[in-house]
C-alpha positions in Angstrom: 118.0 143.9 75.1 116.4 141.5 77.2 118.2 138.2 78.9 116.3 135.7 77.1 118.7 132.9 78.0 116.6 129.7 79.7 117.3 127.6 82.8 117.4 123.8 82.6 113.7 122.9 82.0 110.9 120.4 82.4 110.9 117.2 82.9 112.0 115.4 86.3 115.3 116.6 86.2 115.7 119.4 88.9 116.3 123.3 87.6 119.8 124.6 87.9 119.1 128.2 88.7 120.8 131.3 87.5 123.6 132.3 90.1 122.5 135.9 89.8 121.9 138.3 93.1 121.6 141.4 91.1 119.9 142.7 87.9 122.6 144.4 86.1 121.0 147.6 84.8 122.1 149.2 81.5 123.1 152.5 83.5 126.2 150.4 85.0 124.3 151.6 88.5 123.7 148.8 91.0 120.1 148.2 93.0 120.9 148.2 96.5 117.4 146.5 96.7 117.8 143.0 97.8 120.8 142.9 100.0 121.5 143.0 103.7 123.6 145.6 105.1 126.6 143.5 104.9 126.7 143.3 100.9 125.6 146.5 101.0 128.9 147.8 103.2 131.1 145.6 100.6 129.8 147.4 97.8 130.4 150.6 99.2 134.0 149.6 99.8 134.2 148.5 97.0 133.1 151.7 95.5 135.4 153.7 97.7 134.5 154.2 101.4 137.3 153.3 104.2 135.6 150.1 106.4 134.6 152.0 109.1 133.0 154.4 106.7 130.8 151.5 104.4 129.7 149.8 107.5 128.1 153.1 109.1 126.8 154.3 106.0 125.3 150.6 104.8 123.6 150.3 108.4 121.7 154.1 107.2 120.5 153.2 104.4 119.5 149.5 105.0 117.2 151.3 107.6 115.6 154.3 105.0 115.6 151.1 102.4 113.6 149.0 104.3 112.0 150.6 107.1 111.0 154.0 105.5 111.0 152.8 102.4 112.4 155.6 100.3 113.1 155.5 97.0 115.7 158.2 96.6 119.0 158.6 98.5 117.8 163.0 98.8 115.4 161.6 101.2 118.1 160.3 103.4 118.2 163.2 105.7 120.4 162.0 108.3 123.0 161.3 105.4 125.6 164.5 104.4 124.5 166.5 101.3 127.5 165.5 100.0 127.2 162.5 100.5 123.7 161.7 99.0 125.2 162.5 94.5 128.0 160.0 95.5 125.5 157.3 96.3 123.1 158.4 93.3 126.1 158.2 91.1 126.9 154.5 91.8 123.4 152.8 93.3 119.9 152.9 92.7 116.8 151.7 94.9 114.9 150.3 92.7 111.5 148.6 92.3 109.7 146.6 89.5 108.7 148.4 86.7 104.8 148.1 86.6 103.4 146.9 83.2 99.8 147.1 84.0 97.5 147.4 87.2 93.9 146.0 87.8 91.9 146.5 90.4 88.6 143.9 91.1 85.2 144.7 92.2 86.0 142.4 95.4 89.3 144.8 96.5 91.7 142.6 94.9 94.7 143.9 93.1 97.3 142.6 90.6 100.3 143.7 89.1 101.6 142.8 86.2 105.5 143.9 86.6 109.1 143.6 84.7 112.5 143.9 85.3 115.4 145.7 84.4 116.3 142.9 81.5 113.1 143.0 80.6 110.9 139.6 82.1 107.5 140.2 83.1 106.0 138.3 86.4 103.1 139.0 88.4 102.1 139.6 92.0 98.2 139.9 93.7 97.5 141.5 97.3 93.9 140.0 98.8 92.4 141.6 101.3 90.2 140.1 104.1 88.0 141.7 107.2 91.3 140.6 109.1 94.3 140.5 107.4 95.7 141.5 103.5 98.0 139.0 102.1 100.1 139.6 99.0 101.0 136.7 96.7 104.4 137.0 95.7 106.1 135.5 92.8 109.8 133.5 92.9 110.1 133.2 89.0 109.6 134.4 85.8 107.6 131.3 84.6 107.3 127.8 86.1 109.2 124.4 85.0 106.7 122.1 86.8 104.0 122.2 84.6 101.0 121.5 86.7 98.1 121.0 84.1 95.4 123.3 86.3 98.0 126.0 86.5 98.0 128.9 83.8 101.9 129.8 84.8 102.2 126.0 84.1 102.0 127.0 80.4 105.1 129.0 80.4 108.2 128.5 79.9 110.7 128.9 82.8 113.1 131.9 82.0 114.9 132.7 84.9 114.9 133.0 88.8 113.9 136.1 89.8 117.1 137.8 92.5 116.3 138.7 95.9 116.1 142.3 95.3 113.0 141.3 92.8 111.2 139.0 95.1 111.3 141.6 98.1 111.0 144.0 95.9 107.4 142.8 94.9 106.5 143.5 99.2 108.0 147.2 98.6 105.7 148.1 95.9 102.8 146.8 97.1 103.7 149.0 100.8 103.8 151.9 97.7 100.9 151.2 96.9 98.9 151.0 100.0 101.0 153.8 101.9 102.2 151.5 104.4 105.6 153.3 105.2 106.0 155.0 108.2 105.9 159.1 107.9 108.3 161.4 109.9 112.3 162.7 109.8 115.2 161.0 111.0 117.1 164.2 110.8 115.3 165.5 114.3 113.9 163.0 116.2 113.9 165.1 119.3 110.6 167.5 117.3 109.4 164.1 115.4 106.2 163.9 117.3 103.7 160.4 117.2 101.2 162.2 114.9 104.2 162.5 112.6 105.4 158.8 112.5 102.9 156.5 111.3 102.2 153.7 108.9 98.7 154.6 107.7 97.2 151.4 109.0 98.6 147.9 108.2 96.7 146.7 105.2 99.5 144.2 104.4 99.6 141.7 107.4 100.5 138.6 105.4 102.8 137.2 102.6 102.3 133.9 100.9 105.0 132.2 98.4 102.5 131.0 95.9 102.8 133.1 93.0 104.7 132.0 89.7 107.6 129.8 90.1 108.6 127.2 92.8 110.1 128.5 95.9 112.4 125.7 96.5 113.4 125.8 93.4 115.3 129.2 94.3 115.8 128.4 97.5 118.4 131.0 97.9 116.9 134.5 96.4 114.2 133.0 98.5 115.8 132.6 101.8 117.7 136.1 100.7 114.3 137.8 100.2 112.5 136.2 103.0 115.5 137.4 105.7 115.0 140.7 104.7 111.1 140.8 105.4 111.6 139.3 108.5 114.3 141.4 109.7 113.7 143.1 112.8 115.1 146.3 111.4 114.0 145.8 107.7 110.2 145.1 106.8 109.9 143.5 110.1 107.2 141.1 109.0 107.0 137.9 112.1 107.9 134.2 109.9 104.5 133.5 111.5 102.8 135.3 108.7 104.6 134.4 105.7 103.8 131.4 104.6 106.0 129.5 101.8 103.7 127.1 99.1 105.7 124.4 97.4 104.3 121.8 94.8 106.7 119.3 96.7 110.7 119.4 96.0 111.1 117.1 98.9 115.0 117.8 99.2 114.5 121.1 99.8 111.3 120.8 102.4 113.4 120.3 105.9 116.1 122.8 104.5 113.4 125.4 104.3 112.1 124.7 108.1 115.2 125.3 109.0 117.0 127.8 107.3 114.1 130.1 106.9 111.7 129.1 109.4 108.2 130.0 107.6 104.8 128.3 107.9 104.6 125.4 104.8 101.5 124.9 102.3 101.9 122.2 99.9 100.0 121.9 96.6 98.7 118.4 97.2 95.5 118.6 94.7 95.0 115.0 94.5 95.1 111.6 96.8 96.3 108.9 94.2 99.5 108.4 92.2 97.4 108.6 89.0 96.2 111.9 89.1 98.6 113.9 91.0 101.2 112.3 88.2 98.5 114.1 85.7 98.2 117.1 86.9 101.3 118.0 90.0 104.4 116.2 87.5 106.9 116.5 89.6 104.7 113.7 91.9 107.3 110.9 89.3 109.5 112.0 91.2 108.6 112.5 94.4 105.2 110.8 95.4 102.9 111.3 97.7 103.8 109.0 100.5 107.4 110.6 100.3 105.9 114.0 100.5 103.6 113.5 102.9 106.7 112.2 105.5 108.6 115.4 104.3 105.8 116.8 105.7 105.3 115.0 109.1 108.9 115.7 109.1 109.0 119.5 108.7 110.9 121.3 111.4 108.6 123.4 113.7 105.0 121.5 112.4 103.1 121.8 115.8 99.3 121.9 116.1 99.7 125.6 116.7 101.5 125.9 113.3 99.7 123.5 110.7 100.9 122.9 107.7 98.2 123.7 105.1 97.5 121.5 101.9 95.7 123.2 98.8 93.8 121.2 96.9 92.1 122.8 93.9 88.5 121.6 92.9 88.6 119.9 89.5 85.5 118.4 88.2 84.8 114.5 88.2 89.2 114.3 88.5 89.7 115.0 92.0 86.3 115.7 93.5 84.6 112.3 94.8 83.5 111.4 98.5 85.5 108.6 97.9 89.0 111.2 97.3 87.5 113.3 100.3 88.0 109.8 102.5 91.4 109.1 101.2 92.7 112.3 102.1 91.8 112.1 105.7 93.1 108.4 105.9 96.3 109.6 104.2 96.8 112.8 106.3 96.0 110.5 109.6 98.5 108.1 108.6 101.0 110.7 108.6 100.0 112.0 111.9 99.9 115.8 110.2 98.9 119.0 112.1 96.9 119.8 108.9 95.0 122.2 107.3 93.2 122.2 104.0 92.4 125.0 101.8 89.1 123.7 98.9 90.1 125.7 96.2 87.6 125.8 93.2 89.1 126.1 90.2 89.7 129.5 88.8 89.1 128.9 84.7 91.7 130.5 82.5 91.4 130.4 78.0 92.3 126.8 77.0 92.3 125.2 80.7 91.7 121.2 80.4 89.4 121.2 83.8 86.3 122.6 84.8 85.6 123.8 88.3 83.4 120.9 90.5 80.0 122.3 91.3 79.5 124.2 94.6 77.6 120.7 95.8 80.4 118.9 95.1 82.8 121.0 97.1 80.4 121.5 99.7 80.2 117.4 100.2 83.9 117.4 99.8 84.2 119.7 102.7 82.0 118.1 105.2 83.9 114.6 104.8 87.4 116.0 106.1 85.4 118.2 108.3 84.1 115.7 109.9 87.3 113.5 110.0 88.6 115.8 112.1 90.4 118.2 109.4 89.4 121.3 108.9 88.7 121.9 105.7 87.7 125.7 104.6 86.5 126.3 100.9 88.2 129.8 99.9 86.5 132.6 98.5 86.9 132.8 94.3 89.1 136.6 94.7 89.4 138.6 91.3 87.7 136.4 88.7 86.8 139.8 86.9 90.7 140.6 86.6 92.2 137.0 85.9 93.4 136.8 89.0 94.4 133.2 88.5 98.0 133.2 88.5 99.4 134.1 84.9 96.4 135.2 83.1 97.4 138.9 83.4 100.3 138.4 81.7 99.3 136.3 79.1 96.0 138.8 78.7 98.7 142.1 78.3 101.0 140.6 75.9 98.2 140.4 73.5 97.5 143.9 74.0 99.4 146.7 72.3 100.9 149.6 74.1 99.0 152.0 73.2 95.9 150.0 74.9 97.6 149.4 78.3 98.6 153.3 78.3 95.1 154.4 77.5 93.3 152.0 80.4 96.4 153.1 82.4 94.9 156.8 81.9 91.5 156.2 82.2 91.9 154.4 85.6 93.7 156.9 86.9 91.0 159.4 85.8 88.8 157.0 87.4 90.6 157.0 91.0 
């Protein structure tokens, strides 16, 4: 039966999250998924193995884990036979069950996925000429309730545990074939035409799907590690880039402690709006973020912090709101970026996009105060790709339908 039970919510009181590192599964098995080689040797003391023993055979399997990416300890092949039904029996490497898949005209992908107690969150890989980013989520639902946001509309349930944040990256490697071929077993015969990693589709990560990072700031900073780990995914801190609505407190922590580039959802330049639609502004406003900001460990003109601000019609749009923001992102003295988003329209949303006019006038007025000042591409408006609308679009379908599109797109590919 699923965990349905509900973390503090809304209002400008912060979340308590869930003190939760693993899942528990109904087999009584535990997903290794999620934890560095030291809880990993615990647990197989824990389970049995003399010290010496855990910390050799945690150190093997963190590397087939996260740097071959297998799914099943048989694969293990530097690992005694006997050995591999004594792991089986006790662990699991697990990934997110997927729901439902969709695939866009414009190469976009999105997952719907669940986990083992049964939660569904999403998670959307863009590719570009240069680079693929995936968009990974940090919770199942959202407690901030920003009024342009679909995932805003939900209800928060629960942080989602390292092992299902990084767990989103492993899939989507799945996915695109991005583990490195080859045995470990005889690495004298491996040749280089046998170890390779198909290409590197996946070059980026980004923090900005469902949830507020810094509002699990450990399964985060868990997750995050392992990416960045020299012998796990290996991904630099350089392309992962963390997106936070503003939680203040939390904003210097994360500079330090993790060490990733910092977006903020900004979307608006006075108290009245941003209080509309970005809440938690009550409680910390702009000003307050924006120092946050100048004050964010490693912030350098090489490293800019990017600000998003999604395109709302006749709310957020005017030359005059264009001017503000450079004033108020001079004032600060911020190596900044801005990302124009127009608004990606979900069933029931309170705003309408601005026109592309609008944006484009928008855009040359930080341009030319010395911001640059992109307008991103609309990606997979033909799947929902707005964050939330998959899920709320499959739980109004029945089984049966998502198994019979599941069929025919396989058919398809």
């Amino acid at each position: 039966m699923a965990d349905t039970d509900l973390m503090s919510i809304p209002g400008q009181i912060d979340p308590v999250p869930v003190a939760r590192d693993i899942t528990p599964r109904e087999d009584g098995r535990v997903d290794l998924i999620g934890l560095p080689r030291k809880r990993i040797a615990e647990l197989f003391g824990e389970a049995g193995l003399d010290a010496k023993q855990a910390k050799l055979r945690a150190k093997q399997v963190f590397h087939w884990l996260y740097h071959r990416g297998v799914t099943d300890f048989e694969a293990m092949t530097d690992i005694a036979k006997t050995m591999r039904p004594w792991l089986t029996e006790r662990f699991v490497i697990g990934r997110p069950d997927v729901v439902e898949a969709q695939h866009s005209s414009d190469g976009t992908r999105k997952w719907l996925l669940r986990t083992a107690d049964g939660h569904d969150f999403e998670m959307v890989f863009i590719p570009d000429a240069d680079r693929g980013t995936l968009c990974v989520s940090s919770q199942v639902g959202c407690t901030l309730n920003c009024r342009f946001c679909h995932t805003g509309t939900m209800r928060l349930v629960r942080n989602l545990t390292p092992g299902e944040i990084v767990g989103q990256v492993m899939l989507a490697r799945d996915t695109l074939g991005e583990w490195p071929k080859g045995r470990m077993d005889m690495p004298d015969e491996e040749t280089e035409s046998e170890y390779t990693a198909d290409g590197r589709l996946l070059t980026n990560i980004v923090m900005m799907g469902m949830g507020e990072p810094l509002y699990n700031f450990d399964n985060v900073k868990g997750a995050l590690q392992l990416v960045m780990d020299g012998d796990g995914l290996a991904l630099s801190k350089r392309r992962i880039t963390l997106s936070t609505s503003g939680v203040v407190p939390a904003m210097e922590r994360c500079g330090e402690e993790i060490g990733v580039n910092l977006a903020v959802s900004l979307h608006a330049v006075t108290k009245d709006v941003r209080d509309e639609i970005v809440p938690i502004n009550k409680k910390y406003g702009i000003e307050e973020l924006l120092q946050a900001c100048a004050d964010y460990p490693g912030a350098s003109n090489a490293r800019r912090i990017t600000f998003e601000y999604v395109m709302l019609k006749d709310k957020n749009d005017s030359d005059e709101d264009a001017r503000e923001l450079v004033r108020l992102l001079k004032a600060f003295k911020l190596p900044a970026k801005v990302n124009l988003i127009p608004f990606n329209p979900w069933p029931g949303a309170p705003y309408e996009c601005s026109t592309p006019e609008r944006i484009r006038s928008f855009s040359n007025i930080v341009f030319e105060g010395g911001i640059s000042a992109p307008v991103r591409t609309p990606r997979g408006r033909d799947i929902d790709a707005a964050c939330g609308q998959l899920k709320t679009a499959a739980q109004k379908k029945s089984r049966a339908e998502r198994d019979r599109e599941a069929a025919a797109a396989e058919a398809k590919d």
